[in-house]
PDB file with one MODEL, atoms N, CA, C and O in Angstrom:
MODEL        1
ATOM      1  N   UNK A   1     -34.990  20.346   2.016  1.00  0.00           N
ATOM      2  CA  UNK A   1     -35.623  20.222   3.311  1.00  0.00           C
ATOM      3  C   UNK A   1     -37.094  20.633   3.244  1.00  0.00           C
ATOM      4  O   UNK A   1     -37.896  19.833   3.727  1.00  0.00           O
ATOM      5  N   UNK A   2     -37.613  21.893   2.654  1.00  0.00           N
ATOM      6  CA  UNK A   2     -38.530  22.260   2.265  1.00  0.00           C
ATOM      7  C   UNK A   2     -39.564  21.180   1.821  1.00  0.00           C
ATOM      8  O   UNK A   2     -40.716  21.280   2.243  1.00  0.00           O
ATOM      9  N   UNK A   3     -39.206  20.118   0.965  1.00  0.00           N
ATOM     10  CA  UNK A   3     -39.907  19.064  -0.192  1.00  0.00           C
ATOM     11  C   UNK A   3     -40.302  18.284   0.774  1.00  0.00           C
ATOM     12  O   UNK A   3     -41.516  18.138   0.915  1.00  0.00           O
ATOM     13  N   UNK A   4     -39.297  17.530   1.754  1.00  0.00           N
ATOM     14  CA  UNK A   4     -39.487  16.560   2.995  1.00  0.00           C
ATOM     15  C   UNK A   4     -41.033  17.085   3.336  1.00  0.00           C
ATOM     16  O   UNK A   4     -42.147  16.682   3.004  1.00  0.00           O
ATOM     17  N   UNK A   5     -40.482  18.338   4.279  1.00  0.00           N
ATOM     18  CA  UNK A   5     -41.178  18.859   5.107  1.00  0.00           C
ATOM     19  C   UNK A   5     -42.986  19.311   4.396  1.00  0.00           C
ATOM     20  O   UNK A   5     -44.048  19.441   5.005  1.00  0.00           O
ATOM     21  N   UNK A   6     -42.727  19.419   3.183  1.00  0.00           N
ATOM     22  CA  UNK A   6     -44.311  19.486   2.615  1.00  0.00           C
ATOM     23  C   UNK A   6     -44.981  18.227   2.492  1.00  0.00           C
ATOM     24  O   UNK A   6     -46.179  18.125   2.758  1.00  0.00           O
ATOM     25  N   UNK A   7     -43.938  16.787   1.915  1.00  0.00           N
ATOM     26  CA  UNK A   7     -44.308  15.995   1.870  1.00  0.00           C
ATOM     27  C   UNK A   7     -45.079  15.270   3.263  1.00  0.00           C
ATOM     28  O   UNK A   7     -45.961  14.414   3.202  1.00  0.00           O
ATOM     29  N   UNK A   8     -44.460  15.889   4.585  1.00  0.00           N
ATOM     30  CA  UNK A   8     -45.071  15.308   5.633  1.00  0.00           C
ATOM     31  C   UNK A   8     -45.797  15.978   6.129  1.00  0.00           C
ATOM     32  O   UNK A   8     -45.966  15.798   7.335  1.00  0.00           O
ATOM     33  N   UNK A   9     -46.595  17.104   5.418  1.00  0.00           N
ATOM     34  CA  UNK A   9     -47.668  17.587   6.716  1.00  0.00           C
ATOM     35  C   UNK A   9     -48.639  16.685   7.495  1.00  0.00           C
ATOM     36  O   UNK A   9     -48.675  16.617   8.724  1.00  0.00           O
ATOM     37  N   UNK A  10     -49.453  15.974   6.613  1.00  0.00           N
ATOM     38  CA  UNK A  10     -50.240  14.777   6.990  1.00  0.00           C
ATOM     39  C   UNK A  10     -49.954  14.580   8.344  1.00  0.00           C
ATOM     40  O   UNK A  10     -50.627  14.918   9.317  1.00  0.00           O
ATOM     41  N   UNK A  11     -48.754  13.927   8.295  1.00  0.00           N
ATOM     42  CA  UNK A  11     -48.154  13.415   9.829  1.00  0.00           C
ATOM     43  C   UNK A  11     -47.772  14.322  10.893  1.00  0.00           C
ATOM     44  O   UNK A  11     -47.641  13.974  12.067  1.00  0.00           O
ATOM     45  N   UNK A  12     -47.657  15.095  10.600  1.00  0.00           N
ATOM     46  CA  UNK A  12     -47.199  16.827  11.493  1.00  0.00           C
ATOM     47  C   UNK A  12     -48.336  17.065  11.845  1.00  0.00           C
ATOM     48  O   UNK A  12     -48.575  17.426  12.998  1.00  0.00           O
ATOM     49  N   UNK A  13     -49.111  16.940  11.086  1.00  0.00           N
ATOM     50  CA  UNK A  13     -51.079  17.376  11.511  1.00  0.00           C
ATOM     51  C   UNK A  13     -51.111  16.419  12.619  1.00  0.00           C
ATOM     52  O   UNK A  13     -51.096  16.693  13.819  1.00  0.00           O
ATOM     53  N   UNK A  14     -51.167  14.956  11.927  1.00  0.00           N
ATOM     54  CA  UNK A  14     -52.194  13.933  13.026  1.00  0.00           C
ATOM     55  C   UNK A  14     -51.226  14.239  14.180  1.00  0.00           C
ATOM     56  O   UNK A  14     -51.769  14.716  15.177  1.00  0.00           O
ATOM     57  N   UNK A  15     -50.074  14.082  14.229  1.00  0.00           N
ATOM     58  CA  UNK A  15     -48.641  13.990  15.284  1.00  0.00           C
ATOM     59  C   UNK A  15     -49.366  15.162  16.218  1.00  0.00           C
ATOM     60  O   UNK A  15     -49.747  14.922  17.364  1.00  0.00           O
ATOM     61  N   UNK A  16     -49.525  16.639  15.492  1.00  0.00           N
ATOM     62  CA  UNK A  16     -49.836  17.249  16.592  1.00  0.00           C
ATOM     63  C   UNK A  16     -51.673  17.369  17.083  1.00  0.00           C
ATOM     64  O   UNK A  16     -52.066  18.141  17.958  1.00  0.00           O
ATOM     65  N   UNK A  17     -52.176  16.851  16.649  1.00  0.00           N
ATOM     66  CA  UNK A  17     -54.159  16.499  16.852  1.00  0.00           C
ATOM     67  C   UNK A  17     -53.796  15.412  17.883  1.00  0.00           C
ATOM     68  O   UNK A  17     -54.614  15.316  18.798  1.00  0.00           O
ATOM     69  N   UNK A  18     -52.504  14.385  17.938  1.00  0.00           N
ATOM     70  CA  UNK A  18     -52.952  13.158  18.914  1.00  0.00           C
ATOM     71  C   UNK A  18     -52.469  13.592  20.208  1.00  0.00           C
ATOM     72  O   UNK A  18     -53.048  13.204  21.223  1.00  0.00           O
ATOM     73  N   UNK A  19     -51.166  14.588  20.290  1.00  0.00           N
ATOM     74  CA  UNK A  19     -50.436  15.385  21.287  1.00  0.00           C
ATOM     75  C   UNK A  19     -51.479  15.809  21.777  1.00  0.00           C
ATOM     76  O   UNK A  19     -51.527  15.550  22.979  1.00  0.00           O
ATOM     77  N   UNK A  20     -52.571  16.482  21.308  1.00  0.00           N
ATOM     78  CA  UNK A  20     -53.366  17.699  21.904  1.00  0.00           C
ATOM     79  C   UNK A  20     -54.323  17.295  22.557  1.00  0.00           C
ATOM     80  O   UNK A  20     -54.883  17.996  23.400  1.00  0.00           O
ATOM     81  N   UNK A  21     -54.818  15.557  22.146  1.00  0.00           N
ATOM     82  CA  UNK A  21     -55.515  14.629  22.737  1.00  0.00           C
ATOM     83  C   UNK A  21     -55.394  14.240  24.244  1.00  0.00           C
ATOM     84  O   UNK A  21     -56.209  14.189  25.165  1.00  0.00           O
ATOM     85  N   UNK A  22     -53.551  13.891  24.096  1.00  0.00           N
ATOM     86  CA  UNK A  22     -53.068  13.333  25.146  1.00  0.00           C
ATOM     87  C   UNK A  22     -52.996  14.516  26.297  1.00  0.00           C
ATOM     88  O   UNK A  22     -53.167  14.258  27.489  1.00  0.00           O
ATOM     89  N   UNK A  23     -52.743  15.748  25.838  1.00  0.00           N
ATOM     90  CA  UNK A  23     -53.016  16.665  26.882  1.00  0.00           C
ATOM     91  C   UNK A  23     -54.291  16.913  27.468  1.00  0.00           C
ATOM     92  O   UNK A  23     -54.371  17.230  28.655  1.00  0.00           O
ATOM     93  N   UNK A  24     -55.186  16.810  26.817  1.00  0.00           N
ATOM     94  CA  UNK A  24     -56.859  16.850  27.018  1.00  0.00           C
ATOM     95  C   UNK A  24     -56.856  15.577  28.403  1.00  0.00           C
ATOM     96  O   UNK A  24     -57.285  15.910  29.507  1.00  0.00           O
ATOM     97  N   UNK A  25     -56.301  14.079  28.140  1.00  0.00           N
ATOM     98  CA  UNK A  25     -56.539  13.293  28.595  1.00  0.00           C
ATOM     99  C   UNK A  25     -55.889  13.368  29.852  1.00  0.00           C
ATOM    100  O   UNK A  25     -56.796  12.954  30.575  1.00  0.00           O
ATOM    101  N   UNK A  26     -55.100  13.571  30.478  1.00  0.00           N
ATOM    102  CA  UNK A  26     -54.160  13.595  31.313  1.00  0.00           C
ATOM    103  C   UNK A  26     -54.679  14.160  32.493  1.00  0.00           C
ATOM    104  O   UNK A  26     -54.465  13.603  33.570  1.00  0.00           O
ATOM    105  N   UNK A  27     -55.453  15.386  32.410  1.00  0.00           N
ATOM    106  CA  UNK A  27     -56.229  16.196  33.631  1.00  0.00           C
ATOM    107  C   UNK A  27     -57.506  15.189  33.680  1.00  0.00           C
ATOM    108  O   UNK A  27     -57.890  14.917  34.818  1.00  0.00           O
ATOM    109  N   UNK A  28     -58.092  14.703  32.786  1.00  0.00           N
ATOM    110  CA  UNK A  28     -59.139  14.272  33.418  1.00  0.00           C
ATOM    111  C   UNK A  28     -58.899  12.745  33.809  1.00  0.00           C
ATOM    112  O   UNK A  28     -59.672  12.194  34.594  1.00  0.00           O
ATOM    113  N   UNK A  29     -57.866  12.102  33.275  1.00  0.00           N
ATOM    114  CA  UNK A  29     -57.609  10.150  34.025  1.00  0.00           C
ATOM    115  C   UNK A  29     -57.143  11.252  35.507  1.00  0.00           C
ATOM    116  O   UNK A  29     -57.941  10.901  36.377  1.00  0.00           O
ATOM    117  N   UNK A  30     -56.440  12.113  35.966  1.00  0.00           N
ATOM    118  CA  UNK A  30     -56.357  12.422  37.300  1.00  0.00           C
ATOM    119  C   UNK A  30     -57.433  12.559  38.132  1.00  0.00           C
ATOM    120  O   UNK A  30     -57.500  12.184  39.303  1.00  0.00           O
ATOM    121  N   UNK A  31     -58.500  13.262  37.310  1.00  0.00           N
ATOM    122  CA  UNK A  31     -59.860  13.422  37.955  1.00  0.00           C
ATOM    123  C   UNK A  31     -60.573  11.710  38.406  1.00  0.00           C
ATOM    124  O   UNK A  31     -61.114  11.197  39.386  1.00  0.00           O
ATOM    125  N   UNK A  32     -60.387  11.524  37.772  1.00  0.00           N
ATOM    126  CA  UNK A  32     -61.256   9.932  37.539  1.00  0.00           C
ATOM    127  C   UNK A  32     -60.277   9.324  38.732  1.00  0.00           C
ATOM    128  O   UNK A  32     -60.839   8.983  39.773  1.00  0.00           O
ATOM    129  N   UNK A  33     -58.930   9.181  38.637  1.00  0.00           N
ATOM    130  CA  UNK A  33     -58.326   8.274  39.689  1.00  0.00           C
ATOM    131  C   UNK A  33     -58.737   8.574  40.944  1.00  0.00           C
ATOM    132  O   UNK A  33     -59.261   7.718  41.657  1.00  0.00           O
ATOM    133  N   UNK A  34     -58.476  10.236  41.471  1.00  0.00           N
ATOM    134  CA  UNK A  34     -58.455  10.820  42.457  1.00  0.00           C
ATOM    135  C   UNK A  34     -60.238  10.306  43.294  1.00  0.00           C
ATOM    136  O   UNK A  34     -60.244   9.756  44.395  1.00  0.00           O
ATOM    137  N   UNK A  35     -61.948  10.704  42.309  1.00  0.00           N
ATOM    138  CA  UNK A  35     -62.852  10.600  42.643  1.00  0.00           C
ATOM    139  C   UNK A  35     -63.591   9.286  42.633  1.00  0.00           C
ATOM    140  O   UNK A  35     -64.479   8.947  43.415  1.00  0.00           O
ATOM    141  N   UNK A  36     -63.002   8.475  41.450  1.00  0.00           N
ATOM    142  CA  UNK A  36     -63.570   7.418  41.574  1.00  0.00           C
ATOM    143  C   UNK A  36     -62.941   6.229  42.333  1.00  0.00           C
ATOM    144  O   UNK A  36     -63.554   5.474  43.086  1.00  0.00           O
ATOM    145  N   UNK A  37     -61.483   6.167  41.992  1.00  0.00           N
ATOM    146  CA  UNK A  37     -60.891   5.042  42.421  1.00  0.00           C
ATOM    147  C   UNK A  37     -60.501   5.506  44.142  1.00  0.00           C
ATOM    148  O   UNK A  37     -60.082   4.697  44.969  1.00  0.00           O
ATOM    149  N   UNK A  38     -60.719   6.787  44.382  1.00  0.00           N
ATOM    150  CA  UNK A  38     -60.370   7.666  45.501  1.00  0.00           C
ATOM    151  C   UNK A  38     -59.099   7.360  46.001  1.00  0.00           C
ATOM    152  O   UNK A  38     -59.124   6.943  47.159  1.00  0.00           O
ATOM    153  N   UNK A  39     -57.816   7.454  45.393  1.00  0.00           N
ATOM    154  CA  UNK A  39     -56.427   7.784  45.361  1.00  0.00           C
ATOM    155  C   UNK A  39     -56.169   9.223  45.403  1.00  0.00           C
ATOM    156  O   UNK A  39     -56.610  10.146  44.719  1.00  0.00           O
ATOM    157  N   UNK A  40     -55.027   9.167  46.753  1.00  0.00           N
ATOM    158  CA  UNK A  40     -54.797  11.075  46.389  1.00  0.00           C
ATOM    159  C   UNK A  40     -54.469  11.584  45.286  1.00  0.00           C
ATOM    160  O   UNK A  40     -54.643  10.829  44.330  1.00  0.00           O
ATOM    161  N   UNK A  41     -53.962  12.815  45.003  1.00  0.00           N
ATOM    162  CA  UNK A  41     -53.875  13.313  43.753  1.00  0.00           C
ATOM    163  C   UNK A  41     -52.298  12.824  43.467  1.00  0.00           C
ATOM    164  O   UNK A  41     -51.987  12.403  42.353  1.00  0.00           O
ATOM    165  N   UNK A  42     -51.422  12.902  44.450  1.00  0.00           N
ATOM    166  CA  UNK A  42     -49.845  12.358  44.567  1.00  0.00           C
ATOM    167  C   UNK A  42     -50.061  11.172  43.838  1.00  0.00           C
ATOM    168  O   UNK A  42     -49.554  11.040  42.723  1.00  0.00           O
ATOM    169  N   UNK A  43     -50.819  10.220  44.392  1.00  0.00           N
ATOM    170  CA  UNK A  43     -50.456   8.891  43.805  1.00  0.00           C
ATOM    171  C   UNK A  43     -51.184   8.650  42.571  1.00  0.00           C
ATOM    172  O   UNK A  43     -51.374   7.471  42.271  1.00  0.00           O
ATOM    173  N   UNK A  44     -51.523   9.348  41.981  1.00  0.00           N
ATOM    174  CA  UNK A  44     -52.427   9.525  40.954  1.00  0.00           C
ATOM    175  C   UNK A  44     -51.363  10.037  39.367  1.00  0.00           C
ATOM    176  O   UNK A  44     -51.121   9.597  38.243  1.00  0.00           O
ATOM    177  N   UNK A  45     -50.976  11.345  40.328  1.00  0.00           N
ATOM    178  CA  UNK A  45     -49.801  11.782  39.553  1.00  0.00           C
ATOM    179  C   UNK A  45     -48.387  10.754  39.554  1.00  0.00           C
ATOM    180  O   UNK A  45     -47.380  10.828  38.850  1.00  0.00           O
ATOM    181  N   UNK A  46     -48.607  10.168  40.208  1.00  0.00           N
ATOM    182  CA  UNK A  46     -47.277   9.035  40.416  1.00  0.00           C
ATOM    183  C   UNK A  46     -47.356   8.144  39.138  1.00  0.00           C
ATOM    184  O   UNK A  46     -46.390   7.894  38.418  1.00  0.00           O
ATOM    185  N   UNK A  47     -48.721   7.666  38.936  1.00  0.00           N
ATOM    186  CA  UNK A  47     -49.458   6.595  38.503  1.00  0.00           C
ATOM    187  C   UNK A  47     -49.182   7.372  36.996  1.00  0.00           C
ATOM    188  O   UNK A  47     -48.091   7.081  36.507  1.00  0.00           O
ATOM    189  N   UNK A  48     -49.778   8.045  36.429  1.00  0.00           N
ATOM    190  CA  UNK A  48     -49.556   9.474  35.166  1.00  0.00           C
ATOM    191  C   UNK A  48     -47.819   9.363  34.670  1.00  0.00           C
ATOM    192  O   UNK A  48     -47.289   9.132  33.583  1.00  0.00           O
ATOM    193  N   UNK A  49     -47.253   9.663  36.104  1.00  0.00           N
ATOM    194  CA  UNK A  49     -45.714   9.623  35.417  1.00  0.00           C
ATOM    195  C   UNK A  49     -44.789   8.230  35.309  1.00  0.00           C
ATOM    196  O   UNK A  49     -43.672   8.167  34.796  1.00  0.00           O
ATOM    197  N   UNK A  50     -45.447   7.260  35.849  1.00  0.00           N
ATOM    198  CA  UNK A  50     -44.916   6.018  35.192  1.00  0.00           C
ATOM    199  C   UNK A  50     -45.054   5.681  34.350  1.00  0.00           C
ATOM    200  O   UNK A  50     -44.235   5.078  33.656  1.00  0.00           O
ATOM    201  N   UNK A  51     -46.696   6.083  33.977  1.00  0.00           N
ATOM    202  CA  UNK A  51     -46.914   5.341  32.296  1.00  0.00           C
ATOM    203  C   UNK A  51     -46.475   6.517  30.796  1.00  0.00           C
ATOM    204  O   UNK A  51     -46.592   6.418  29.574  1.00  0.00           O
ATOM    205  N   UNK A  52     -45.973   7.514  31.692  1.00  0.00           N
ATOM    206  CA  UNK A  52     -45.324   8.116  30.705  1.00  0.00           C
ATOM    207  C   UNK A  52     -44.078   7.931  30.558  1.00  0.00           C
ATOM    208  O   UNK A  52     -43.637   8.073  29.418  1.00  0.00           O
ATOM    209  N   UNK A  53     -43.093   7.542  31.708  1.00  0.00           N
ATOM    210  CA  UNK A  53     -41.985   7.119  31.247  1.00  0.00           C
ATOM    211  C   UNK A  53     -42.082   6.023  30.637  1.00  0.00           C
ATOM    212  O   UNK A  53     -41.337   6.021  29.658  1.00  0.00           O
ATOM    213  N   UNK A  54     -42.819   4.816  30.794  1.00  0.00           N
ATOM    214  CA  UNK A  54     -42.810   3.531  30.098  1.00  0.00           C
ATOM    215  C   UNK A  54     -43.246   3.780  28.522  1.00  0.00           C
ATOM    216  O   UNK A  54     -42.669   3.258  27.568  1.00  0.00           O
ATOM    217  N   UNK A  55     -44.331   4.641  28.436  1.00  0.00           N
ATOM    218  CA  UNK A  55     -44.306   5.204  26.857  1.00  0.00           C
ATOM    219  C   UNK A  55     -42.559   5.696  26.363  1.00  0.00           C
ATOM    220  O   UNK A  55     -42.146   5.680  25.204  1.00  0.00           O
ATOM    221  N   UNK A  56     -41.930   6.019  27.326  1.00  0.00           N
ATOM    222  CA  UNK A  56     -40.722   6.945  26.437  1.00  0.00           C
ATOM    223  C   UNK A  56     -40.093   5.477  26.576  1.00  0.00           C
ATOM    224  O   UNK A  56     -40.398   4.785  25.604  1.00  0.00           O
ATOM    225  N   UNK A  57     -39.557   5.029  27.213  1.00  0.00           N
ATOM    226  CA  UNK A  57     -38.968   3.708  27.637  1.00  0.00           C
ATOM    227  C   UNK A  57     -39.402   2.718  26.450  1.00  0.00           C
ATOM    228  O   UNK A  57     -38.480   2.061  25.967  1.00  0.00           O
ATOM    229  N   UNK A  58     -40.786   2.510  25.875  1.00  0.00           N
ATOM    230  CA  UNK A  58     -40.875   1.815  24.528  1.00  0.00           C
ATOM    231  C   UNK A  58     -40.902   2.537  23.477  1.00  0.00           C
ATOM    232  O   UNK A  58     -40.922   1.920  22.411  1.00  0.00           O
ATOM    233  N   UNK A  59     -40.906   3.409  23.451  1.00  0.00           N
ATOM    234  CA  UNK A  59     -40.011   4.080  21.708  1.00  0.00           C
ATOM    235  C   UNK A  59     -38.779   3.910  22.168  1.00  0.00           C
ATOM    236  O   UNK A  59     -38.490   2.905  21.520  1.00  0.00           O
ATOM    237  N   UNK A  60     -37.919   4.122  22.750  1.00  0.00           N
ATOM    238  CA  UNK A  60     -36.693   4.021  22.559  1.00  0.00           C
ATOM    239  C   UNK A  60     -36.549   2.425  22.294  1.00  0.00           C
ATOM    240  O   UNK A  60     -36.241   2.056  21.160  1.00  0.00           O
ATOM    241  N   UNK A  61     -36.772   1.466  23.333  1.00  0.00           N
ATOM    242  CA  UNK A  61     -36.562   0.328  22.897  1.00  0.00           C
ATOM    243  C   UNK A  61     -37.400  -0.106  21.198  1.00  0.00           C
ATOM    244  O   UNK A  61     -36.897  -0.894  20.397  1.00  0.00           O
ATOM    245  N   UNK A  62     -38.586   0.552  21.001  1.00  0.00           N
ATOM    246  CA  UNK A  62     -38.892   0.168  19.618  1.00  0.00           C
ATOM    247  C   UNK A  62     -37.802   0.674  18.436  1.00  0.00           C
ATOM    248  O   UNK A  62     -37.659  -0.127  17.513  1.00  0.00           O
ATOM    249  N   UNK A  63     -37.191   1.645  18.381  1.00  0.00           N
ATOM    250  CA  UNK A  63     -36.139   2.351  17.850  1.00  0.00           C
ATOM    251  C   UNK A  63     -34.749   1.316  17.771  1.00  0.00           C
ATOM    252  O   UNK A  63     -34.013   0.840  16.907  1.00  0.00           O
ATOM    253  N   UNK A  64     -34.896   1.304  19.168  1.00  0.00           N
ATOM    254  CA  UNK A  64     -33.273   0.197  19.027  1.00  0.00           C
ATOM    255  C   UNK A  64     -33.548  -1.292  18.565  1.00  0.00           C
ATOM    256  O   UNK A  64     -32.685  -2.145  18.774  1.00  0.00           O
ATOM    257  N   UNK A  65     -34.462  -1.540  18.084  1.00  0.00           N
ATOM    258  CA  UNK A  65     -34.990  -2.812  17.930  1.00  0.00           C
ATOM    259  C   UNK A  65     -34.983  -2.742  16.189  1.00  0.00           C
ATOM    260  O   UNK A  65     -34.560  -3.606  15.421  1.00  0.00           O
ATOM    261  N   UNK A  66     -35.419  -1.799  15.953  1.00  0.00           N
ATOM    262  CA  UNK A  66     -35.807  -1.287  14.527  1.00  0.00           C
ATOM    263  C   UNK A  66     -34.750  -1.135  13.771  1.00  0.00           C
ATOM    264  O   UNK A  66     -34.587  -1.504  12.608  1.00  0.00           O
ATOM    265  N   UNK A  67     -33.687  -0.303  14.821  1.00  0.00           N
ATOM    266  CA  UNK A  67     -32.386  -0.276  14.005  1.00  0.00           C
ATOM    267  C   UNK A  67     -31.496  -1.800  13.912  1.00  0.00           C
ATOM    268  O   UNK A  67     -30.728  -2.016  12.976  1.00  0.00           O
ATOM    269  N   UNK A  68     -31.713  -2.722  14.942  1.00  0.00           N
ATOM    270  CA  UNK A  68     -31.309  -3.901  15.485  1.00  0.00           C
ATOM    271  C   UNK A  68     -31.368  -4.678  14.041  1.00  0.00           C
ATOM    272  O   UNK A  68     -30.415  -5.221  13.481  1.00  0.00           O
ATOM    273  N   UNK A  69     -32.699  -4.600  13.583  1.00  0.00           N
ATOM    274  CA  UNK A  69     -33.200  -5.511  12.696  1.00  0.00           C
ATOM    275  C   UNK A  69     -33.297  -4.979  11.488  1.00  0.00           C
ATOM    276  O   UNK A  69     -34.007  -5.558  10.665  1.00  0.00           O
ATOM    277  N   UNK A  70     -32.305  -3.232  10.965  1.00  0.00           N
ATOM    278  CA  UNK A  70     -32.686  -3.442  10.020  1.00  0.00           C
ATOM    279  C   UNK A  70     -34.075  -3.406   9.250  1.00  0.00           C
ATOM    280  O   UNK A  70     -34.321  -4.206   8.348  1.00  0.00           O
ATOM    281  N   UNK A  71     -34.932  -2.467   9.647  1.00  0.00           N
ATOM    282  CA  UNK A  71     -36.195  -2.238   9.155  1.00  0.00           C
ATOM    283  C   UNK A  71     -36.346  -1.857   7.832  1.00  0.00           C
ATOM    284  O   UNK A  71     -35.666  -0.988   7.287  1.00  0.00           O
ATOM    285  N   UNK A  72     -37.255  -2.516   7.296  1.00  0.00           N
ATOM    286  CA  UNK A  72     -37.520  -1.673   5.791  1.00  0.00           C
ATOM    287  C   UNK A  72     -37.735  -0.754   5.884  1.00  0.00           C
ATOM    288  O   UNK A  72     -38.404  -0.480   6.880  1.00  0.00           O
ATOM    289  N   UNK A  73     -37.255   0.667   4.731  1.00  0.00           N
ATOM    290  CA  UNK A  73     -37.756   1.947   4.564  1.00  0.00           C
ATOM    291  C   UNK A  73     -39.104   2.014   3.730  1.00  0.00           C
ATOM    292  O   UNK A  73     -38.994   1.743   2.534  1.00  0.00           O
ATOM    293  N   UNK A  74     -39.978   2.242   4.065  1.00  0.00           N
ATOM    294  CA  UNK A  74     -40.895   2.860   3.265  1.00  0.00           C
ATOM    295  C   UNK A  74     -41.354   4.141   2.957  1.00  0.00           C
ATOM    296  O   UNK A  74     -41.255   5.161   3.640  1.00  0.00           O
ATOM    297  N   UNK A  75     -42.086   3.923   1.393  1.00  0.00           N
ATOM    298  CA  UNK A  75     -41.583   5.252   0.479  1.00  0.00           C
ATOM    299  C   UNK A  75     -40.960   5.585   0.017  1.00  0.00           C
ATOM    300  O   UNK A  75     -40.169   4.666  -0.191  1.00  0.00           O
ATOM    301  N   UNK A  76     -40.438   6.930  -0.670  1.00  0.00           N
ATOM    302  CA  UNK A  76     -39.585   7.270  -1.371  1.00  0.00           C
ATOM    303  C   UNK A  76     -38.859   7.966  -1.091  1.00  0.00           C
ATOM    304  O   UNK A  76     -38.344   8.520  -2.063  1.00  0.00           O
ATOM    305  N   UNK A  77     -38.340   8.405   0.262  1.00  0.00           N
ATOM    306  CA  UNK A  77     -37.905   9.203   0.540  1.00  0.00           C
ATOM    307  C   UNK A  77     -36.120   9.755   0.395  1.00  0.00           C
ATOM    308  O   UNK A  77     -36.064   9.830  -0.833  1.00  0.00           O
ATOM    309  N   UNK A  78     -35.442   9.950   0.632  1.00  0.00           N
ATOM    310  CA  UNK A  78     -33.863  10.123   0.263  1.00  0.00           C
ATOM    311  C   UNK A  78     -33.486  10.854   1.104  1.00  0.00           C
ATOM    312  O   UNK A  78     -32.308  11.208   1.131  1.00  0.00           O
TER     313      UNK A  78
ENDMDL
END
């Protein structure tokens, strides 16, 4: 488990640098909806939690699709 887990820091890094992004981003598309597009903050946050369920909503369907078809493995992994 150890070997895996060294082998993937790379991706554990970027995985958590793009997380930390998306948190950065999130307070300020609210700012921007709320002042520019002048939507309350409710529908703003409404707007925030749809496109986050539709993000979860397409990994799962990319997942079941992936397994559907049988995806190539790449690398070497075991």
């Amino acid at each position: 488990m150890y070997k895996v887990i060294r082998s993937l820091w790379p991706l554990l890094l970027l995985g958590l640098l793009v997380n930390t992004a998306y948190s950065v981003m999130w307070p300020l598309t609210t700012i921007y909806l709320h002042h520019n597009l002048n939507l309350r903050l409710v529908i703003s946050g409404m707007i925030l939690a749809a496109y986050s369920g539709f993000n979860v909503l397409g990994g799962y369907l990319g997942g079941v699709l992936t397994d559907l078809f049988h995806a190539k493995r790449w690398g070497s992994a075991n």
